[in-house]
C-alpha positions as CSV (number, residue, x, y, z in Angstrom):
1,X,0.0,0.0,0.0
2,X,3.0,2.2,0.9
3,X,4.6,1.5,-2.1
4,X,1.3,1.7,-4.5
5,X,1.0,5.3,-2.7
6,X,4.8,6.5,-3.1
7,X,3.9,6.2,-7.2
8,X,0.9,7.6,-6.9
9,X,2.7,10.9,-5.4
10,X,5.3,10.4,-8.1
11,X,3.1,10.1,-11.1
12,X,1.5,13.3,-9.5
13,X,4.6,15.0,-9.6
14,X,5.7,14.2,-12.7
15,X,2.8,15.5,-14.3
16,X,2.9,18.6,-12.5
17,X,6.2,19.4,-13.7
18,X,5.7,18.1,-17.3
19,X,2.3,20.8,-17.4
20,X,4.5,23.1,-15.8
21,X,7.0,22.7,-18.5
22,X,4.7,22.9,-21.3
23,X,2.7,26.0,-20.4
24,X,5.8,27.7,-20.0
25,X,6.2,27.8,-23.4
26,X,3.2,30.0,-24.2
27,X,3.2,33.7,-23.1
28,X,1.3,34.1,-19.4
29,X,-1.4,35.9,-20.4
30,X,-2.4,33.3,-23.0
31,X,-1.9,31.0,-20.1
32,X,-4.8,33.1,-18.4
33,X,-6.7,32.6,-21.1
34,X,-6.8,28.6,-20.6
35,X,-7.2,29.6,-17.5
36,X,-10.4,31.2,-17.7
37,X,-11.9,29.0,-19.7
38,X,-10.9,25.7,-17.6
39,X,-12.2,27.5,-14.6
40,X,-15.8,28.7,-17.1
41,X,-16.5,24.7,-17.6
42,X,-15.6,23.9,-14.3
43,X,-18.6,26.3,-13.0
44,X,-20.8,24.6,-15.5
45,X,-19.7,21.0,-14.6
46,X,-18.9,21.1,-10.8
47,X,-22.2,21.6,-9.1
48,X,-21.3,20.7,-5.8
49,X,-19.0,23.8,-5.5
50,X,-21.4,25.7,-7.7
51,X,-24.3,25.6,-5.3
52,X,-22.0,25.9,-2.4
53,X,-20.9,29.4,-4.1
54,X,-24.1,30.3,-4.7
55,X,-25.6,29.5,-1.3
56,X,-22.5,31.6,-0.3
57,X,-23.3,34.6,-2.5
58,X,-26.8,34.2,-1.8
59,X,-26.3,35.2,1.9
60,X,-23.8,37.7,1.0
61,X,-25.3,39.6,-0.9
62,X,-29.0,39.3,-0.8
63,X,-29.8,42.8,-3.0
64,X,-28.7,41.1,-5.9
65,X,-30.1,39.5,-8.3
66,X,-29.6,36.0,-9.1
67,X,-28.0,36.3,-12.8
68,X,-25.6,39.2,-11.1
69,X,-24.7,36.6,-8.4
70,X,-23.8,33.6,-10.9
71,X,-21.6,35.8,-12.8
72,X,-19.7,36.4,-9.5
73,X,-19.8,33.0,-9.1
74,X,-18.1,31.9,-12.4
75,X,-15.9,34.7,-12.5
76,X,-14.3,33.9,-8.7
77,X,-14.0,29.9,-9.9
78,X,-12.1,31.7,-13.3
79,X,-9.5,33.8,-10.6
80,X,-8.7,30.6,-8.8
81,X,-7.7,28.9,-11.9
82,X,-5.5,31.9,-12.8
83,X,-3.9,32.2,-9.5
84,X,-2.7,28.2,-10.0
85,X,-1.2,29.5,-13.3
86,X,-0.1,32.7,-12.2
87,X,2.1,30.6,-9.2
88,X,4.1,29.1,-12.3
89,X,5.0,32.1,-13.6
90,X,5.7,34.3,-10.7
91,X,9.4,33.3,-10.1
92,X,9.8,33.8,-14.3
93,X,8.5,37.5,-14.4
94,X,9.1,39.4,-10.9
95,X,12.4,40.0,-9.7
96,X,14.1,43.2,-8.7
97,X,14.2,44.8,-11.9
98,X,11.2,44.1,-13.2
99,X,8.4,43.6,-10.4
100,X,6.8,47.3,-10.9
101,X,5.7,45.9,-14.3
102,X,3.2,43.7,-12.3
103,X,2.6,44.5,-9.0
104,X,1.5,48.3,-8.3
105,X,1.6,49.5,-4.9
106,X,-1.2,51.2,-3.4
107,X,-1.3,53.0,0.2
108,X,2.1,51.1,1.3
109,X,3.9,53.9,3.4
110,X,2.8,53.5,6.7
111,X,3.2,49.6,6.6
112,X,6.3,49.9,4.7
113,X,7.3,52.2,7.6
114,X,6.8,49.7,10.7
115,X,8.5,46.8,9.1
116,X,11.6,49.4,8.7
117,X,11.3,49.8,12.3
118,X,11.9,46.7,13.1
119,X,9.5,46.1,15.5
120,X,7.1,43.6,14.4
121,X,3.9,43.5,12.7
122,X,1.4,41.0,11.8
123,X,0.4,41.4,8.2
124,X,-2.8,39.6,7.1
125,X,-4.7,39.1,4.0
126,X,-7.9,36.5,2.6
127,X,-8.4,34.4,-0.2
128,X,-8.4,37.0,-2.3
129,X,-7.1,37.8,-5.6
130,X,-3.7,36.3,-6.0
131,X,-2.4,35.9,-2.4
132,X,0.2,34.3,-3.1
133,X,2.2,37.7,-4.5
134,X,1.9,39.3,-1.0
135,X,4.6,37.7,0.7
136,X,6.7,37.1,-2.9
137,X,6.8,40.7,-3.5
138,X,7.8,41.9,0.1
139,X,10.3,39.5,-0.2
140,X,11.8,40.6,-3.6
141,X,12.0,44.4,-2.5
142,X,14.2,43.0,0.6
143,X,11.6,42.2,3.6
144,X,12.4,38.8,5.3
145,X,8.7,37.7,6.3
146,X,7.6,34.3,7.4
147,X,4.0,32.7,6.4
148,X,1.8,30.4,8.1
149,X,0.6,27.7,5.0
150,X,-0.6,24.2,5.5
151,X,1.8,21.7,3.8
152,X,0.3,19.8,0.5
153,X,0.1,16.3,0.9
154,X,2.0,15.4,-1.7
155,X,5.7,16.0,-0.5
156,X,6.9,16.1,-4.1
157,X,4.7,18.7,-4.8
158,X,4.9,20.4,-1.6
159,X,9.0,20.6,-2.1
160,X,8.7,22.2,-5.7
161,X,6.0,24.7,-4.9
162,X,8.0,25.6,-1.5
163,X,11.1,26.0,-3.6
164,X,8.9,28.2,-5.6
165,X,7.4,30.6,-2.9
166,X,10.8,30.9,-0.9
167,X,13.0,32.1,-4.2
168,X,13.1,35.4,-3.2
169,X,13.5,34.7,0.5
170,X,9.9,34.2,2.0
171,X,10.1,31.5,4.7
172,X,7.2,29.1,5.1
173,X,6.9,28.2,8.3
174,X,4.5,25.0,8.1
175,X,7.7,23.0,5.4
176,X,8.3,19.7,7.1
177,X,11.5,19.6,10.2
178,X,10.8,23.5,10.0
179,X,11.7,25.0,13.5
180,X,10.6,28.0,13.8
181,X,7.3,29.2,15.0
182,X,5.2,32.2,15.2
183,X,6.4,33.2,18.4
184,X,10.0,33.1,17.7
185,X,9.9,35.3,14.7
186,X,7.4,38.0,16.9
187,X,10.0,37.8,19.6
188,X,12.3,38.5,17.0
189,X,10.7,41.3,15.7
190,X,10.0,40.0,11.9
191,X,6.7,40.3,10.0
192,X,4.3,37.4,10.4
193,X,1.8,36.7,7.4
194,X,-1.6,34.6,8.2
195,X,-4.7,33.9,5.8
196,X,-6.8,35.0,7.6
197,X,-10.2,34.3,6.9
198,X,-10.3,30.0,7.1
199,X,-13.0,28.9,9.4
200,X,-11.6,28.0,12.9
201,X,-14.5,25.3,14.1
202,X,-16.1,25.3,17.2
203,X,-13.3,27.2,19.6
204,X,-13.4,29.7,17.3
205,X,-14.1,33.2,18.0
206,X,-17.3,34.2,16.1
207,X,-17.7,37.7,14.7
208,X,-19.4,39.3,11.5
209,X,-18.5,38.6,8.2
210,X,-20.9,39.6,5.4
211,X,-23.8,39.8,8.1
212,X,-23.2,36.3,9.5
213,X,-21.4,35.2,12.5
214,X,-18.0,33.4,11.1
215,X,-15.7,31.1,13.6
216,X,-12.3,32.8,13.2
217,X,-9.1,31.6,14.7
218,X,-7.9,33.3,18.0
219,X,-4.5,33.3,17.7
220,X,-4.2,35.8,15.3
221,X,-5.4,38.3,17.9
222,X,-4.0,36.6,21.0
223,X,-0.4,36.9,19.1
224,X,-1.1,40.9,18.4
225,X,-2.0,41.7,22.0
226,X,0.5,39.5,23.6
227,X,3.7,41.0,21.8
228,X,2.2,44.3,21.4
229,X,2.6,44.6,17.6
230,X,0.3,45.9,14.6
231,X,-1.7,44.0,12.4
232,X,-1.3,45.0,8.7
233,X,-4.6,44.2,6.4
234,X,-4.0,43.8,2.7
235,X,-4.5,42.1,-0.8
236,X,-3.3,41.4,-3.9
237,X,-6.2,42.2,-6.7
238,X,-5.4,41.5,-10.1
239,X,-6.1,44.1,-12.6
240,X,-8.2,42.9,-15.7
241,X,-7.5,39.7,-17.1
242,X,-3.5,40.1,-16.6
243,X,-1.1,39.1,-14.9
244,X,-0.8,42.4,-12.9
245,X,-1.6,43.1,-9.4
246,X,-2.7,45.9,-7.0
247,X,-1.0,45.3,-3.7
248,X,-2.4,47.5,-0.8
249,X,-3.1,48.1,2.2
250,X,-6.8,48.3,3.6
251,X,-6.5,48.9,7.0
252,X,-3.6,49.0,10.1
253,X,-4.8,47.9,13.2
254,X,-2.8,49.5,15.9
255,X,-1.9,48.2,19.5
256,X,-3.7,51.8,21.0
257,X,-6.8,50.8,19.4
258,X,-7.2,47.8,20.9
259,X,-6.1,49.0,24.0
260,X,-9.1,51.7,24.1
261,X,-12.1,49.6,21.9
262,X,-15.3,51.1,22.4
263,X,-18.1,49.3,24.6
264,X,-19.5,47.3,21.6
265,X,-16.7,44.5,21.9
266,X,-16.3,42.3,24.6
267,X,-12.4,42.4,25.0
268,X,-8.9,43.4,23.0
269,X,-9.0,40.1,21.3
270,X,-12.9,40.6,20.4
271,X,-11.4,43.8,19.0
272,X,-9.1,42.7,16.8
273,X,-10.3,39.8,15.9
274,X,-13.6,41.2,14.2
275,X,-11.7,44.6,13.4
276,X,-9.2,42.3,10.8
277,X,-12.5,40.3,9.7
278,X,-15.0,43.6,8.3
279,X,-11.2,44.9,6.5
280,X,-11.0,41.6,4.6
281,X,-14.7,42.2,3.8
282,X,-14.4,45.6,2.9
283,X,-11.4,44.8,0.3
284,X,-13.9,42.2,-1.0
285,X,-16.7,44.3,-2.1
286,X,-14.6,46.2,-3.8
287,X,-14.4,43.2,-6.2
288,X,-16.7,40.4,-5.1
289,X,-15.3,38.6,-8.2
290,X,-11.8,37.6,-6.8
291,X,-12.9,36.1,-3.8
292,X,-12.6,32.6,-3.1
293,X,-16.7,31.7,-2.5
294,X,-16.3,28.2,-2.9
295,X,-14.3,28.2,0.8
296,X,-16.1,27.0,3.8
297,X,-15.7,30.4,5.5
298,X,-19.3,29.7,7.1
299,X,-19.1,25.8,7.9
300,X,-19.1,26.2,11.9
301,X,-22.2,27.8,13.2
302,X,-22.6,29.6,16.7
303,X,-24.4,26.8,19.2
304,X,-28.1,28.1,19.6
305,X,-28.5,30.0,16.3
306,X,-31.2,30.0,14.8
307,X,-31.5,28.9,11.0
308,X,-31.7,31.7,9.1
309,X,-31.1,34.4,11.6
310,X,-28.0,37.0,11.1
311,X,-26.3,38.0,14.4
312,X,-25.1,41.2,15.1
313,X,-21.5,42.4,16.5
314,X,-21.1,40.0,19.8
């Protein structure tokens, strides 16, 4: 069985590779292309992810209408195809002479500014856009940051695609034998990146996201508060049908705010924790399109809701 599974993982990896090899002799954006329309027939063929998007965007948004919704739908299952080619060609096209091609910065100063300092910050974005070309292009303009990512099964795969997102010197904490952790590099004063919006089950910490109470993990906040440090909202939102990215910043979260939140949150780590939330919902309306809707965000429900109802702030 071992053995049956070991060429199973290799036969995966091989053809990996061998796809890998042959799309990269086609330009990216033709790449997108294929891209767009693998991820147009897998919204017409997959129903089991397409009703779960839909029930998703349903909720969301209920002012529109359904036709609007679908569209969303399709065009979010189209983004997460691209972002799978777009981690192919990442290491190829951005490097430090050419990375303002792609990525435009927008409202960076201020969290360009702590990370000089030295101090450490928490930066934090969702599954949005391409996500992956946060912590690739701190990393190629000099920033040593460390990400929190769940290894891929397949350690074949997982090796090459780590290889891939530590080129430029981002350091994923979750490789196998790895031995740092999260507090080490806060006590160190480096920048910590999470994903930050994957539902935490039942010892979650619910708050609001897109009207609905969402179980989100605690230790984002509980890091934050315990080594005093800011928390850095932002996202990666590709521009058009190119591979070309926004990369901002929607909102700093600083230790004095959590330190004086107003009566409507239980605690700091309330505080934070829904304060980070409504900022990744905020950068999401500004493009429904590029969000993830086939995630789970909503699997774990509060004990003693009621079907249907939509809970407020606590």
């Amino acid at each position: 069985m071992a053995k049956s599974g070991a060429i199973v993982n290799f036969a995966q990896y091989f053809g990996a590779r061998f796809t890998a090899m042959m799309l990269g002799l086609f330009p990216v954006n033709a790449n997108l292309r294929t891209a767009r329309m693998i991820g147009g027939l897998l919204w017409k063929f997959d129903r089991k992810h397409r009703k779960r998007a839909m029930e998703n965007l349903r909720a969301s948004f209920p002012e529109k209408a359904d036709e609007e919704l679908k569209r969303i739908g399709e065009r979010s299952m189209q983004h997460f195809i691209e972002l799978v080619m777009d981690v192919l060609f990442t290491t190829r096209l951005i490097n430090v002479e050419s990375w303002h091609r792609y990525v435009h910065l927008k409202d960076l100063p201020e969290s360009l500014r702590i990370m000089l300092r030295q101090r450490g910050c928490i930066m934090l974005t969702g599954h949005y856009g391409n996500w992956e070309i946060l912590g690739y292009t701190l990393a190629t303009l000099g920033f040593e940051t460390y990400s929190i990512a769940r290894p891929i099964d397949n350690p074949h795969i997982d090796a090459w695609l780590l290889g891939v997102r530590e080129k430029k010197g981002q350091i994923i904490l979750s490789k196998r034998g790895v031995t740092t952790t999260a507090l080490d590099v806060l006590e160190k004063k480096g920048v910590l990146g999470f994903i930050a919006d994957q539902n935490a089950g039942p010892k979650g910490m619910f708050v609001p996201f897109f009207g609905r109470q969402a179980s989100t993990y605690k230790s984002i906040g509980l890091l934050a508060i315990q080594h005093d440090v800011p928390v850095v909202i932002g996202y990666a939102r590709r521009r058009g049908d190119r591979f070309e990215f926004d990369v901002g910043v929607q909102e700093i979260i600083s230790p004095e705010e959590w330190k004086n939140h107003g009566p409507e949150y239980r605690d700091e780590l309330h505080y934070v924790t829904a304060r980070y939330t409504k900022a990744i919902e905020d950068f999401v309306r500004d493009d429904p399109t590029q969000y993830l809707w086939i995630h789970r965000r909503w699997k774990t429900r509060p004990k003693g809701e009621i079907a249907g109802s939509v809970a407020g702030v606590g």
